[in-house]
C-alpha positions, 0 to 999 in steps of 0.5 A: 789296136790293143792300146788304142782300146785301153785309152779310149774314153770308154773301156769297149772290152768292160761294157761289151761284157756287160751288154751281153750279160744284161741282154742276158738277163733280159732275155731270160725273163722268157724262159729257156729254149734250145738253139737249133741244131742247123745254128750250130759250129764248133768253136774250131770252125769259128776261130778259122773263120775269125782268123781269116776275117781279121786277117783280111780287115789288114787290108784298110787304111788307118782311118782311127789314126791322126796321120790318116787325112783322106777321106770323111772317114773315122771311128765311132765313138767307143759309145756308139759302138757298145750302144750298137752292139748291145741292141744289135744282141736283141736286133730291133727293127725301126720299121715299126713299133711292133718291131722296136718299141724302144728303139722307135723312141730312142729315134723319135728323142734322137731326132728331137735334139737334132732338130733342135739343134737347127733351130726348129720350132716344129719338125717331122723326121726319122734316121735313114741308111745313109745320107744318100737316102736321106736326101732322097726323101728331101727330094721325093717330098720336094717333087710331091710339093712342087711337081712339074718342077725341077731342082736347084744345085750348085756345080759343087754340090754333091753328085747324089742330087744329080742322081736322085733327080734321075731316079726321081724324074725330076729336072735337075739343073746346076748352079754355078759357084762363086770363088769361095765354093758357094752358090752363086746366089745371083745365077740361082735367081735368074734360073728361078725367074724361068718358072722351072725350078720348085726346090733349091738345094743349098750346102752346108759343108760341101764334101769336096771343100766344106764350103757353106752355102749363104743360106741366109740370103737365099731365104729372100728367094724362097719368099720371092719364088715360093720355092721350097729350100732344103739344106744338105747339111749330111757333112757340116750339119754339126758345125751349127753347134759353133754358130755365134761362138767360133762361126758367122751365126747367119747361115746356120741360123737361117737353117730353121727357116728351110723346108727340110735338112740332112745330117750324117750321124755317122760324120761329125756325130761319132756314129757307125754307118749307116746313120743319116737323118731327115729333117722337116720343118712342117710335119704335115708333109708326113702325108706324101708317105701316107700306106698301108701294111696288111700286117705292120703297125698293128700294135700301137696308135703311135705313129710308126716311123716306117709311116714317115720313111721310104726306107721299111728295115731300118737298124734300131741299134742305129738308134740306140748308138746315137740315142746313147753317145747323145747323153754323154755327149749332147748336141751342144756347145759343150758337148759335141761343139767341143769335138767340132771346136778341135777339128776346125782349129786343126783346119785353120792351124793347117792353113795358116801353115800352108799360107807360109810354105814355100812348096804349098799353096792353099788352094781357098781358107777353109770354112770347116775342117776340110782344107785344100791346096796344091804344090806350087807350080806354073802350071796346071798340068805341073800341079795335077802330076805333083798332086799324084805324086805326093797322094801315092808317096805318102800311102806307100812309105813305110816308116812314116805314112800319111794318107791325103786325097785328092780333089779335081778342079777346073783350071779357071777356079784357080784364078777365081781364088787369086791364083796365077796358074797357066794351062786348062783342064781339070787338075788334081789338088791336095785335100785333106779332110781332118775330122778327128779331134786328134788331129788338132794336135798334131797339125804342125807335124802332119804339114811338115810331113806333106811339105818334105813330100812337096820339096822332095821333087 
């Protein structure tokens, strides 16, 4: 970890001192006073907790490294980290005003970019704890717009919808996809033509497949059926950044046309979790929120972002993480656009290595930086076995460990991709999520290392 530090784009060891020193400083400005006794541990004792905490931080995998390709997992940015820590020193809570004022409009200036970053005119949102609660709030504005009425997903988009329309008493209805992982426009309508849906949910970058939904052509829907359209963009939100340049323009710009998205901060946008966001189009939708507090929001006229969150105790030193990686590295083509340039490259040149492997098929050409494929065998039983097989040899060599993950889909989607499979069931395949930029030059040999695991049967 020692070396990692030394090259990475900010010395983490230099501005960590200077955080605290100028915390410091800041706080001096109030005059001295005595910690509390009860606070107190000696240097002895502190060191043997150190010791057993970094000794048990060893037991995780290598989510900073290139040869880690599993899970939506990788280390903030060395700007984030010290934006954190820093305001972590004085613990701003983004509540309310009285609690962060300065982190409250780093908030507010951070929503901005992101909101333009879609494309809206006007906006209304705030930072939450996960994308999650993120989604949860999309849904809860959703049900006071439309009550009475349920909500559209599609089979693959993610688990969190299902489970916040129980939470939320809502009936949740799922959409079939099509053969590239989209919803499937034409089943969605004809749910629409029951009455019983308010509000579809559409993907932009799902998280078992980075598919994006065609979030253009359902917007004839929302005028059709007075639907409400939210965009669960928490994986593949910065990917809009690309739109025009490196991906069709058409979905993502039709994203400002919706009533509401989420993004994760804590994904594509180098943050520590948790760091998701809510975003929407009309800012009059800050009513549904509508309390009072006997004793908060007493300092400022201001609105308080706790006034427009389900959320009380949020982290400002989320905010000031992002606020400050979105200086150096804005939401912009040649800012954060170059780190999602890198990782889409590393997809598609990962694809195209697959589309040429005698042991490894691609299971569908990935829209993002998330590719799937599997061994290739007659069946789907064969397929499911070698999935496992080449999952757990890869974690467990010692001298060259890669780390994958799996994804199971149903028998039938491999022929919906043109695969010939025999058998039914739900079968594992190889998924491989390369959201570092790093990755991009090391495709060929990560591939190479996953396809001697593949011929080694």
């Amino acid at each position: 970890m020692g070396s990692l530090m030394r090259e990475a784009p900010v010395d983490i060891r230099y501005w960590l001192e200077r955080a605290v020193a100028a915390v410091e400083e800041w706080a001096a400005e109030y005059g001295p006073y005595q910690l509390h006794p009860s606070l107190s541990v000696s240097d002895e004792e502190f060191a043997e907790a150190f010791a057993a905490l970094t000794g048990r931080l060893h037991d995780n995998y290598p989510f900073f490294h290139p040869r880690y390709a599993g899970q939506m997992l990788k280390p903030p940015h060395p700007a984030a980290v010290v934006g954190y820590v820093t305001t972590m020193l004085i613990n701003p809570n983004n509540h309310a005003l009285d609690g962060g004022p300065a982190t409250a409009q780093m908030e507010k200036e951070a929503i901005t970019d992101l909101a333009r970053m879609f494309g809206f005119a006007t906006h209304m949102g705030h930072l939450t704890s996960s994308g999650t609660i993120a989604n949860l709030e999309a849904l809860f504005v959703a049900r006071e717009t439309h009550p009475d009425l349920g909500v559209a997903y599609s089979a693959d988009a993610h688990y969190t919808h299902a489970r916040m329309c129980q939470l939320l008493r809502m009936p949740g209805f799922v959409v079939p996809v099509n053969g590239q992982g989209r919803m499937d426009l034409a089943a969605c309508e004809d749910l629409l033509r029951t009455g019983k849906v308010g509000t579809v949910v559409l993907a932009a970058g799902t998280t078992g497949l980075g598919a994006v939904d065609s979030i253009h052509e359902a917007l004839a829907l929302k005028d059709r059926y007075g639907i409400r359209l939210h965009v669960d963009a928490a994986y593949g939100g910065f990917f809009a950044l690309l739109a025009g340049k490196d991906l069709e323009p058409a979905p993502w710009r039709a994203i400002a046309h919706c009533d509401s998205v989420v993004v994760d901060p804590h994904k594509h946008g180098l943050q520590p979790y948790g760091c998701g966001a809510v975003i929407f189009a009309d800012p009059a939708v800050g009513r549904f929120y509508a309390h009072d507090s006997p004793y908060t929001y007493f300092t400022s006229k201001d609105l308080h972002l706790g006034e427009i969150s389900l959320e009380c105790s949020r982290a400002g030193a989320a905010a000031a993480a992002l606020w400050v990686t979105l200086r150096i590295l804005p939401a912009a083509q040649d800012g954060l656009g170059r780190v999602l340039r890198a990782t889409r490259r590393a997809a598609l040149a990962f694809a195209s290595l697959t589309q040429k492997s005698p042991h490894l098929a691609l299971y569908q050409q990935p829209d993002l930086d998330i590719v799937t494929y599997f061994p290739r065998r007659d069946t789907a039983a064969e397929i499911d076995k070698d999935s496992a097989r080449i999952l757990a040899a890869g974690m467990a060599a010692v001298s060259d460990p890669i780390f994958l993950s799996t994804m199971r889909v149903g028998a039938s989607s491999f022929g919906a991709r043109g695969h010939t499979v025999r058998g039914d069931g739900r079968t594992r395949i190889l998924r491989s999520v390369l959201m570092k930029p790093e990755q991009e030059g090391r495709a060929e040999e990560l591939f190479a290392r996953i396809e001697g695991l593949a011929a080694s049967t």
